[in-house]
ZADOTI-277176 format. One record per residue (C-alpha): x, y, z; residue in one letter. Coordinates in Angstrom, 2 decimals, always signed. Layout:
<pts>
((X; Y; Z); A)
...
</pts>
This chain:
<pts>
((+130.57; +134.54; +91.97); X)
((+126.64; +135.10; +91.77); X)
((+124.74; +131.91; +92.06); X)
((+121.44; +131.48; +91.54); X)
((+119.11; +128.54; +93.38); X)
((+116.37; +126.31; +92.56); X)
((+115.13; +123.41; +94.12); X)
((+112.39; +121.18; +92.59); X)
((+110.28; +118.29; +94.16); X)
((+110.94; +117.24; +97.83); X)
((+111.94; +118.88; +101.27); X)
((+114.73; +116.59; +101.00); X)
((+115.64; +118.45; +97.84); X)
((+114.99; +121.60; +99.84); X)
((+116.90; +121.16; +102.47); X)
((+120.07; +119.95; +99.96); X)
((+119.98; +123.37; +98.53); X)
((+119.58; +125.14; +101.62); X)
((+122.81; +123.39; +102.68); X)
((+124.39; +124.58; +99.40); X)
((+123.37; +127.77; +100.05); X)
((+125.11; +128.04; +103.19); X)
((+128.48; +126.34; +101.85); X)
((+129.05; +128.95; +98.97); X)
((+127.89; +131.88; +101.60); X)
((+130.47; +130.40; +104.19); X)
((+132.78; +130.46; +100.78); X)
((+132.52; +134.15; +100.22); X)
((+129.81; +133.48; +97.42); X)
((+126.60; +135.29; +96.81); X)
((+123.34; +133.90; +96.60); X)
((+121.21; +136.30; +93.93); X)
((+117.46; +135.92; +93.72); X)
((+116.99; +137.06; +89.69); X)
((+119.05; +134.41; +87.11); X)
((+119.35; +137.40; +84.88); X)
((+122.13; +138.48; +87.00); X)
((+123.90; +134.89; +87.99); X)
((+126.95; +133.55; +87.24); X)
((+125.59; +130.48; +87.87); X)
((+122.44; +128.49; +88.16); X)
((+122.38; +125.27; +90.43); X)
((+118.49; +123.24; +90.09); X)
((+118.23; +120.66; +92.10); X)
((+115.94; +117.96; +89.68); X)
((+113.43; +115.60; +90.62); X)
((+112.40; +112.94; +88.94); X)
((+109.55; +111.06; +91.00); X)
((+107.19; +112.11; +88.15); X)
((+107.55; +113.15; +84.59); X)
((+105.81; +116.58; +85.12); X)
((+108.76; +117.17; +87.80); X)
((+111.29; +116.27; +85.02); X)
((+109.64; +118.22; +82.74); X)
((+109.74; +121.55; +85.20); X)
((+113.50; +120.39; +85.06); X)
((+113.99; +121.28; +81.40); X)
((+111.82; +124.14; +80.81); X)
((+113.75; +125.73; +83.74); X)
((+116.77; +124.76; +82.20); X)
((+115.70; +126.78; +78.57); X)
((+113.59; +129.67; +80.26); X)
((+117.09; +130.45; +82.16); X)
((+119.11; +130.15; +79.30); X)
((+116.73; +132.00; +77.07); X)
((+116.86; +135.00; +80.20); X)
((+120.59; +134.84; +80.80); X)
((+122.61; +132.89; +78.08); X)
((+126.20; +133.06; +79.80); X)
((+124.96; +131.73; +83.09); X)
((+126.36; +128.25; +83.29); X)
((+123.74; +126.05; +84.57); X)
((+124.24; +122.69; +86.41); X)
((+122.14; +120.05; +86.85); X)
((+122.02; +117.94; +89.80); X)
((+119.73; +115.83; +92.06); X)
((+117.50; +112.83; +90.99); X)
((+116.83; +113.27; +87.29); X)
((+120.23; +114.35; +86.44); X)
((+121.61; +110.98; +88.31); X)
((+119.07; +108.14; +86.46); X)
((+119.10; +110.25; +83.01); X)
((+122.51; +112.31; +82.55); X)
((+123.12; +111.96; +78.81); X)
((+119.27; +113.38; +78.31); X)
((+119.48; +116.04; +80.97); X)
((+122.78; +117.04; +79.28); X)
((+120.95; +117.61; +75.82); X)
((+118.98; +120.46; +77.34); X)
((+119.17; +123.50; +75.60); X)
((+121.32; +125.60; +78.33); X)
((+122.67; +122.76; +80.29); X)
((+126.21; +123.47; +81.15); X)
((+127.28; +120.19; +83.78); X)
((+124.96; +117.32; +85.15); X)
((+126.05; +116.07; +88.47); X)
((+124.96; +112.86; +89.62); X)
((+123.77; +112.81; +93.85); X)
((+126.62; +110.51; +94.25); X)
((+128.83; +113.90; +93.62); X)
((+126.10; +116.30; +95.07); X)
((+128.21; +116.68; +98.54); X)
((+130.96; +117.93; +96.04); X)
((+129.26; +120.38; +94.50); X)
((+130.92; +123.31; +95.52); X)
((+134.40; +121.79; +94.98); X)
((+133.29; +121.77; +91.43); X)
((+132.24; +124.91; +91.06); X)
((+135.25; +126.68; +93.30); X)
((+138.29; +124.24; +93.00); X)
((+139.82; +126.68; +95.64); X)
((+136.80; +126.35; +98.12); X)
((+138.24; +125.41; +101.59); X)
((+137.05; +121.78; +102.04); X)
((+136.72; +122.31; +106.14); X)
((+133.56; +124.22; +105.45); X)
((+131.02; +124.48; +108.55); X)
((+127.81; +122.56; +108.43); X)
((+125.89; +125.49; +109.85); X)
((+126.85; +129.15; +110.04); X)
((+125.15; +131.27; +113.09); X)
((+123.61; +133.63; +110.61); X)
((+120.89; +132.59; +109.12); X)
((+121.30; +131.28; +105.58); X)
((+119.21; +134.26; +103.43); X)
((+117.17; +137.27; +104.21); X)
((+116.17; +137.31; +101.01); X)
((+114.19; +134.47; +98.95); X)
((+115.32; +131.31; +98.00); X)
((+113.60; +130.09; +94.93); X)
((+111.85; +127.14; +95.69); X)
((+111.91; +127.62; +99.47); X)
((+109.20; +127.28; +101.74); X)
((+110.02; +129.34; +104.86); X)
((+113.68; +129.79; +104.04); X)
((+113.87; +132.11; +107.42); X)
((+111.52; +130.63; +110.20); X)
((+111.76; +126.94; +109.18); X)
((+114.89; +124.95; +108.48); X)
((+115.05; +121.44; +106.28); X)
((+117.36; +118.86; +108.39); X)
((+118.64; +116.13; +105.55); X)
((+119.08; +113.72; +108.36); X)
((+118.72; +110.40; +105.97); X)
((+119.68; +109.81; +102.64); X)
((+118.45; +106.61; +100.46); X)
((+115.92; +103.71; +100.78); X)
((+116.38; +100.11; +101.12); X)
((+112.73; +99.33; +100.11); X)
((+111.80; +98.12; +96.46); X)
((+108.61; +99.61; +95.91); X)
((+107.92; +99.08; +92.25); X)
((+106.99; +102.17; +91.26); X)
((+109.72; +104.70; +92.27); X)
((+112.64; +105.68; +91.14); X)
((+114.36; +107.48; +93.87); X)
((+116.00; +103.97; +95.19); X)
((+117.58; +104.02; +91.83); X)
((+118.62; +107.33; +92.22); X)
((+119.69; +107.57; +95.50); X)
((+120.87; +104.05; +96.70); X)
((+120.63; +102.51; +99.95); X)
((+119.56; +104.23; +103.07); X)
((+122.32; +106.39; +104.55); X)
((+121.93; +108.65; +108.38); X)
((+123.63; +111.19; +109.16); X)
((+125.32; +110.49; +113.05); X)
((+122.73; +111.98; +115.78); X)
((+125.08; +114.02; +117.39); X)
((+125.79; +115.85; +113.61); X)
((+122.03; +116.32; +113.75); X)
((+121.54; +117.72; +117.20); X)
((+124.66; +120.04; +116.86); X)
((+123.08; +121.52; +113.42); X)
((+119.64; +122.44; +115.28); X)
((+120.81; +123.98; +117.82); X)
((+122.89; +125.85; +115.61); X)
((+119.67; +126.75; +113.64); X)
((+118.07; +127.81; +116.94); X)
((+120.22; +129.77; +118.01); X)
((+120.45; +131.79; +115.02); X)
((+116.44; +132.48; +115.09); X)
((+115.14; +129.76; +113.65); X)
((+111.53; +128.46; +114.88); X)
((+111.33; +125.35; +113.34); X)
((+112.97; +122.57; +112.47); X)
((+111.95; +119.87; +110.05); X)
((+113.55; +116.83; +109.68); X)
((+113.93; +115.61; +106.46); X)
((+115.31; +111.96; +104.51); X)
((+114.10; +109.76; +101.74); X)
((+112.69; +106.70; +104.34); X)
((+112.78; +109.00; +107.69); X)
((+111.16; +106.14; +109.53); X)
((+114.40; +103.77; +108.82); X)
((+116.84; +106.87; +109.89); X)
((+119.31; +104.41; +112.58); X)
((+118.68; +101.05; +110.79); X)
((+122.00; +101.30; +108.64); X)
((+123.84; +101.85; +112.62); X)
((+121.67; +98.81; +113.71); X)
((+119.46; +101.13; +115.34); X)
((+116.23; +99.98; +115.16); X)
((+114.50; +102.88; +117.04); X)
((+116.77; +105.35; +115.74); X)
((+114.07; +107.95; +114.79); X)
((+112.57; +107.48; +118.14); X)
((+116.23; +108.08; +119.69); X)
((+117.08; +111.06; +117.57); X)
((+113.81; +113.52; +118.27); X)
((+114.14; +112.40; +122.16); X)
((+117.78; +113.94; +121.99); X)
((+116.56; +116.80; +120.17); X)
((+113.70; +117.51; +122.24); X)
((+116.10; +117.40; +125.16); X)
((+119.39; +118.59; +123.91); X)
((+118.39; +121.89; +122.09); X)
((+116.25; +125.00; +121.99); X)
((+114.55; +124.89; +118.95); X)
((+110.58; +126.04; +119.80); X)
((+109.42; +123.51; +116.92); X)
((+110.00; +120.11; +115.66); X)
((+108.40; +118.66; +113.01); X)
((+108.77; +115.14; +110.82); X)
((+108.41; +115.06; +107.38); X)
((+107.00; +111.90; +105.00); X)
((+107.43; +108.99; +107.37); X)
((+106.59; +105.70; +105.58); X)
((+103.79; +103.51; +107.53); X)
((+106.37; +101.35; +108.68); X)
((+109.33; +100.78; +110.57); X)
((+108.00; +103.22; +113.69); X)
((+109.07; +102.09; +116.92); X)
((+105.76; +100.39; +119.49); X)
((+106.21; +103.57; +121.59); X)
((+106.75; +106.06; +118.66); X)
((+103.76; +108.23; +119.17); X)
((+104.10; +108.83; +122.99); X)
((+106.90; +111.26; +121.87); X)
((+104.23; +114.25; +120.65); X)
((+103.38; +114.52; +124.45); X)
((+105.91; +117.12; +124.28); X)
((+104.23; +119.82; +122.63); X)
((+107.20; +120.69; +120.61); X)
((+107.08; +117.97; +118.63); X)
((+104.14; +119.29; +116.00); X)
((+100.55; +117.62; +115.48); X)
((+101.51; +116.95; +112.00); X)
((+102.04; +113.51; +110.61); X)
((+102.58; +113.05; +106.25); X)
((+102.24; +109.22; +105.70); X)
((+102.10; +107.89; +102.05); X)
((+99.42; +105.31; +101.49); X)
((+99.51; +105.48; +97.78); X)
((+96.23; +103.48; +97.43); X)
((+93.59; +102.36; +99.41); X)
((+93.05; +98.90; +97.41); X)
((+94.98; +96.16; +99.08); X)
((+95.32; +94.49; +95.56); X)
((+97.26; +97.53; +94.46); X)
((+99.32; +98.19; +97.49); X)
((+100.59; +94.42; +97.07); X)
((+101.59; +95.23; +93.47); X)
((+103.05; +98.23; +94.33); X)
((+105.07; +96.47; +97.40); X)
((+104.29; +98.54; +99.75); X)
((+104.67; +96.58; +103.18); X)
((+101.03; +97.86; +104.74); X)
((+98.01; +97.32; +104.22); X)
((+94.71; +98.59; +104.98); X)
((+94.45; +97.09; +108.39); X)
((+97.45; +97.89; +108.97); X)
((+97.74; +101.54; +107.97); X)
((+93.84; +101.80; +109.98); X)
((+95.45; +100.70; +113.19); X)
((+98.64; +102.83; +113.11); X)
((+96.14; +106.39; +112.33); X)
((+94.44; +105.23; +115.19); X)
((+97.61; +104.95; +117.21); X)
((+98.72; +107.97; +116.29); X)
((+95.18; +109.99; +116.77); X)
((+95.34; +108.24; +120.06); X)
((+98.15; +109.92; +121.50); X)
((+97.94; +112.87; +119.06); X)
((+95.06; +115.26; +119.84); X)
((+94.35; +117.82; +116.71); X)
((+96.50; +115.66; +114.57); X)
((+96.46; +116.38; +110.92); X)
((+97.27; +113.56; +108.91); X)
((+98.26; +113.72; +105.11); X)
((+99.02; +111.28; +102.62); X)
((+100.32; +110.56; +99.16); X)
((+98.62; +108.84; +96.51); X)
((+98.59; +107.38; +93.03); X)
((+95.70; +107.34; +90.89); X)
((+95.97; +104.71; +87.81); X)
((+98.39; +102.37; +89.18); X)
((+98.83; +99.37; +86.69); X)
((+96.27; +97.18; +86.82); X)
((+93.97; +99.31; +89.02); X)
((+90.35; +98.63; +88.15); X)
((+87.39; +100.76; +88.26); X)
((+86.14; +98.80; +91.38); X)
((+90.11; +99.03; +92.94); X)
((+89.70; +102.64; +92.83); X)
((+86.29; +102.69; +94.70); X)
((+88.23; +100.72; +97.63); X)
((+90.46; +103.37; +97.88); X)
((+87.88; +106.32; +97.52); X)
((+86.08; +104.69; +100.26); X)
((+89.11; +103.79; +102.46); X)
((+90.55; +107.30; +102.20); X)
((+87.30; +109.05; +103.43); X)
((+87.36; +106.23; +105.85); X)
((+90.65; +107.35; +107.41); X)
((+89.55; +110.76; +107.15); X)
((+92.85; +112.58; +105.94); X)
((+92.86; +116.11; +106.56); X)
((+95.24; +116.77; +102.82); X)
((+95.54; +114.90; +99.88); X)
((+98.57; +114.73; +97.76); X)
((+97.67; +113.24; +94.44); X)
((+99.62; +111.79; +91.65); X)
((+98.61; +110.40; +88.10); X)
((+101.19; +107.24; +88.06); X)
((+104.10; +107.97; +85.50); X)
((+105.87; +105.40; +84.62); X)
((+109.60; +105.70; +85.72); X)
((+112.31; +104.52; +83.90); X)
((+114.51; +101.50; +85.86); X)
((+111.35; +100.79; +87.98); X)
((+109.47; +97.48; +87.87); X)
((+106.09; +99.17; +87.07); X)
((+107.17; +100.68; +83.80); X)
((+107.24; +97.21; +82.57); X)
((+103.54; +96.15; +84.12); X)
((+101.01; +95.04; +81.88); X)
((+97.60; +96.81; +82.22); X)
((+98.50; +100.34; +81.60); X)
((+96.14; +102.07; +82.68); X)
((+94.55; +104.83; +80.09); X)
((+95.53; +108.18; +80.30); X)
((+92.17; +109.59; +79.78); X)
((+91.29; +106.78; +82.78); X)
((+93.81; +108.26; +85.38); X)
((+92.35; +111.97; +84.99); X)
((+89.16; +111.20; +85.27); X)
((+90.04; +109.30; +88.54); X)
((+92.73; +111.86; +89.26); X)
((+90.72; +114.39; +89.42); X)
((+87.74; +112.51; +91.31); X)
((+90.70; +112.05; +94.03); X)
((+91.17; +115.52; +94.06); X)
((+87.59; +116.77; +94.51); X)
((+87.80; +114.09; +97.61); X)
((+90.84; +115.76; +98.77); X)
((+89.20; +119.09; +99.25); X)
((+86.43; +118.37; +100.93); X)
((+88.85; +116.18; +103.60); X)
((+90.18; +119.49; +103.48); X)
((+87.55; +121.80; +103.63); X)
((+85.83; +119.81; +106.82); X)
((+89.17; +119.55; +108.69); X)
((+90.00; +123.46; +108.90); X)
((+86.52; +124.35; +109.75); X)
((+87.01; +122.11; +113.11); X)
((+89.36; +124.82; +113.58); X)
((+86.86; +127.99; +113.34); X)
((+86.54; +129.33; +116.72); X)
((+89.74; +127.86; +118.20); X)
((+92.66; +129.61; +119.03); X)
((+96.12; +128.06; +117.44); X)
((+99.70; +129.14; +117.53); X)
((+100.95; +130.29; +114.28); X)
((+104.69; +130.78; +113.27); X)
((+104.74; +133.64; +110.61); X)
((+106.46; +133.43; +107.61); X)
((+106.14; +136.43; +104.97); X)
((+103.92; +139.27; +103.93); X)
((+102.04; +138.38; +100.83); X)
((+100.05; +142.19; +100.79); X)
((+98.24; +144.98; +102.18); X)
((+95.13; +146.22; +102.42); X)
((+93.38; +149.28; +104.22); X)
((+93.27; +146.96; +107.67); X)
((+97.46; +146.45; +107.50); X)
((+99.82; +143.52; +106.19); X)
((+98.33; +140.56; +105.01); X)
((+100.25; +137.70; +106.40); X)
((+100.87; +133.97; +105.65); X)
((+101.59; +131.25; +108.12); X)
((+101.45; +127.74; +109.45); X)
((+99.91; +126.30; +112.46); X)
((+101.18; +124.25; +114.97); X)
((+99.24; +121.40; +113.07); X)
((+100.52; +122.75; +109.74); X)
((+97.34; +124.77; +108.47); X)
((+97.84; +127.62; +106.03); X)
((+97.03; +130.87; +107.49); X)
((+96.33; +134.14; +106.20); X)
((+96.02; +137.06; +108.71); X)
((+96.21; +140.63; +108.57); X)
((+99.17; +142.43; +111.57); X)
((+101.79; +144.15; +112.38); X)
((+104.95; +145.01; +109.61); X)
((+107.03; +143.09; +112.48); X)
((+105.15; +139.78; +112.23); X)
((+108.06; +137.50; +110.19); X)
((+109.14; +134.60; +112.44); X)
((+107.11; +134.82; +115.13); X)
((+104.96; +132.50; +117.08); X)
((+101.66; +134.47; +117.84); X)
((+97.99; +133.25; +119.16); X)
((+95.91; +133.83; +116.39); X)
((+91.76; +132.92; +116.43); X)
((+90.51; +130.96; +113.00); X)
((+87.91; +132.31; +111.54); X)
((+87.14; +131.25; +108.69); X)
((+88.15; +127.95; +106.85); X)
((+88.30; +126.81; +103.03); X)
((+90.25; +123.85; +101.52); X)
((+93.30; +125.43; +101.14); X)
((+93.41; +126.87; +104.43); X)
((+92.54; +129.02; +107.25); X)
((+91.34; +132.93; +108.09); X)
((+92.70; +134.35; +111.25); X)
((+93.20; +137.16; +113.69); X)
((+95.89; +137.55; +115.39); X)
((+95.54; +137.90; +119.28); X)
((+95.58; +142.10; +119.99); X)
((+94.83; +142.86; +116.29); X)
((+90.91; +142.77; +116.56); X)
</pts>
């Protein structure tokens, strides 16, 4: 059969459907890149926001609407905390909760072999995978599953349960699998990374798991994805004095007011989160630091969200990822009083935003003049000086570059040159 991918929302999401992908090709399956010609159509929902849920239907009806027999199924976190209205959708052919996500292709093909590898040595697609973000140079590693943590506005602990890891050796085996089928990067991947070991008793368990990657495979890149501002070992950041571990750190905040983070339940605060970016600037030289936050929080006053305009230029983030709130169904904050207005939240949303890119803006032009190591990922052009090419830093900047046609999945040298908020200008070393 012909099946068609999406994946919407998280690299955790990403890195599910990457691992589907590789079951159904390892099941004599085909993975098409137009709908209009599927059998099949597997999205992977999110539901951390209502514009994400949302995407989910109009997907669902733009599909159907383009290829009418396809049957379409419905899976991840939407489809698990709202079944009976994701089944209503106008195309939807089968919702499948995350609880049966592992079964997945079982459904599908009842005569699938159920001793299917993890990991095949070819990589997964030459082709892409809708919704993929470097579906040939960097790989997603689902290495935890679930959080234990209650904070009041999210729904994926309803949707996902309690925290879950995968065994380290499991982990270890799959990326060196991924290495030595050409892979550059690896990025590891879970909905609480930072508690990855804690359902083992494993307090240091992230800490454990990137030493024995470091030192039990080949992969040229390692990189963490969201890691809460919690639950990191003393010692944690000493690891990135292996330069395969990335200068990259994503670490939700959500808001800068300490009022609101206590509502919210988050267990920092601003002291805290201050003295853990210094840590980790400490040890990490050219570090770019991200974060996640909401705007319009209930009960967030005008003067709550000038403490956290303030404290996020204080901390200095290099990217901004920013979120009206939306309520959630099943979450404690749906019920708050002092909604705030929605004409309220974009105003500040987009004041946020503004801040975002000029965090933005000043971090990449650090970079002009400097030489960084880029890993390639796909041609997005041409123009009279060659292919225009896009790519990520070591410290996970954007870069655009004109070179060679042979540039996909390589590591060059490349000199910055230029810098905006979105990203960087370069040329790569031996193109000048």
């Amino acid at each position: 059969m012909k099946v068609y991918l999406n994946s919407i929302g998280c690299r955790l999401n990403q890195s599910e459907i990457e691992t589907m992908a590789r079951q159904l090709l390892a099941a004599g399956h085909e993975i098409v890149t137009d709908t209009a010609v599927a059998d099949k159509v597997i999205i992977n929902t999110c539901a951390v926001t209502a514009e994400a849920a949302r995407d989910a239907r109009s997907q669902t009806r733009r599909i159907h609407r383009d290829n009418p027999t396809a049957e379409i199924v419905l899976t991840g976190c939407y489809a698990t905390i709202a079944p009976d209205e994701l089944a209503q959708v106008e195309g939807a052919s089968r919702v499948v909760v995350n609880q049966q996500k592992a079964q997945l292709l079982q459904l599908l093909d009842p005569q699938a072999r159920l001793d299917l590898p993890m990991f095949d040595q070819e990589p997964v697609l030459r082709e892409f995978l809708a919704g993929s973000m470097g579906a040939n140079t960097r790989a997603f590693i689902k290495v935890q599953d679930g959080c234990d943590n209650k904070c009041t506005f999210c729904v994926t602990t309803v949707a996902r349960g309690a925290g879950q890891s995968r065994h380290l050796g499991d982990v270890v085996a799959e990326i060196q699998a991924l290495a030595a089928a050409g892979y550059q990067e690896a990025v590891l991947t879970g909905v609480h990374l930072g508690s990855y070991g804690h359902d083992f008793g494993n307090q240091v368990g992230l800490r454990e798991l990137v030493q024995a990657i470091l030192q039990h495979t080949d992969i040229a890149r390692l990189r963490l994805s969201s890691l809460e501002p919690w639950d990191l070992a003393p010692d944690f950041f000493a690891l990135w004095h292996n330069p395969r571990l990335l200068p990259h750190l994503h670490m939700p905040l959500q808001s800068g007011s300490d009022k609101i983070l206590k509502r919210m339940a988050r267990r920092t605060s601003r002291a805290s989160f201050r003295e853990l970016a210094d840590a980790a600037r400490s040890h990490i030289p050219n570090l770019n630091l991200s974060t996640d936050l909401i705007v319009g929080f209930p009960g967030e006053t005008e003067a709550d969200f000038a403490d956290s305009l303030a404290y996020v230029e204080a901390i200095n983030f290099s990217r901004l990822h920013v979120f009206s709130y939306s309520p959630r169904p099943g979450t404690a904050a749906a019920q708050f009083p002092q909604q705030v207005n929605g004409k309220v939240k974009k105003e500040r949303t987009q004041r946020m935003i503004e801040l975002g890119q000029r965090l933005s803006q000043a971090f990449h032009q650090r970079f002009v003049g400097q030489t960084r190591n880029v890993l390639w990922e796909s041609s997005v052009g041409a123009d009279q000086n060659g292919l225009r090419w896009v790519g990520y830093t070591d410290n996970y900047i954007r870069v655009q570059a004109n070179g060679p046609v042979d540039l996909a999945n390589q590591i060059t040298a490349t000199e910055i040159v230029g810098a905006t908020a979105d990203g960087v200008t370069g040329i790569v070393s031996g193109e000048k």
